[in-house]
N, C-alpha and C positions, 0 to 999 in steps of 0.2 A: 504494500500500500504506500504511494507518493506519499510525501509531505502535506502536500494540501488535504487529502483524503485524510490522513490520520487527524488533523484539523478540524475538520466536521465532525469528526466523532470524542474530541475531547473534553465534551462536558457534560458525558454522560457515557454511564459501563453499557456497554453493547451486551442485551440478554443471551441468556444462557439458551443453546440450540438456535441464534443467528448464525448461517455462515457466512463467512464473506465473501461475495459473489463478485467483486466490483471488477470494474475495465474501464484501464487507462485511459479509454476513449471519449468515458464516459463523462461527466459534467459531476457529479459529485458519487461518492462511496455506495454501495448498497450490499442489500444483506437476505439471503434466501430463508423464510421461517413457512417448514410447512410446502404450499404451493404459493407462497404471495412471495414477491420482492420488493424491499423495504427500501428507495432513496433516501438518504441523509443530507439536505443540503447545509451548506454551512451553516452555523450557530449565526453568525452576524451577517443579519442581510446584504447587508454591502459589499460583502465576499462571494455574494451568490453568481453565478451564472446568468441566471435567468433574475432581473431586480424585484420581479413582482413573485416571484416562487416562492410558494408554502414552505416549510422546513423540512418538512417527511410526506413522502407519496409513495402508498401503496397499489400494488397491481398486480393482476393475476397471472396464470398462467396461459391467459390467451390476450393479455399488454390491457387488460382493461384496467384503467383507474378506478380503485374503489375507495381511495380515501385522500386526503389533499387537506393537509393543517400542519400547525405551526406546535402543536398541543401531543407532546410527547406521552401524556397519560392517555391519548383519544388515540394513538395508535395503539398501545398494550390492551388496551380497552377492547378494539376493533379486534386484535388479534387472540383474543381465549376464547 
C-alpha cells in the first residue's frame, strides 16, 4: 500500500476480516468484506480525488453502489 493509501486509513483500525483489495490505479484504498468492496477516501477532504466524494462507498459485486457517507458507524452499520 503507497503512502497516500496508508493515509486514508490512518485514523481509524481497519476491521477484522477486511482484506485489502486496493490498486494502485485506483483513487483511494479499499477493502473486500464479505461480497461488498469498501473505498476509503481520505480522512481530509481536501486530499480527496474527487472534492465533492463521500468518505466510504460501498459496492457490490456487480459495481452497484449501495452506500455513499462520510459516517464511518453507517458503514459497520450497513455491513452486519
Amino acid at each position: 500500500m503507497d503512502e497516500y493509501f496508508k493515509e486514508c486509513v490512518k485514523d481509524f483500525k481497519v476491521p477484522k476480516g477486511w482484506e485489502n483489495c486496493s490498486y494502485h490505479h485506483d483513487a483511494c484504498p479499499s477493502f473486500m468484506y464479505k461480497n461488498y468492496q469498501i473505498f476509503v477516501n481520505h480522512y481530509n477532504p481536501k486530499k480527496r480525488e474527487c472534492k465533492n466524494a463521500k468518505r466510504f462507498c460501498i459496492f457490490n459485486d456487480d459495481y452497484e453502489e449501495l452506500l455513499y457517507t462520510d459516517n464511518f458507524n453507517e458503514v459497520l452499520s450497513f455491513l452486519k
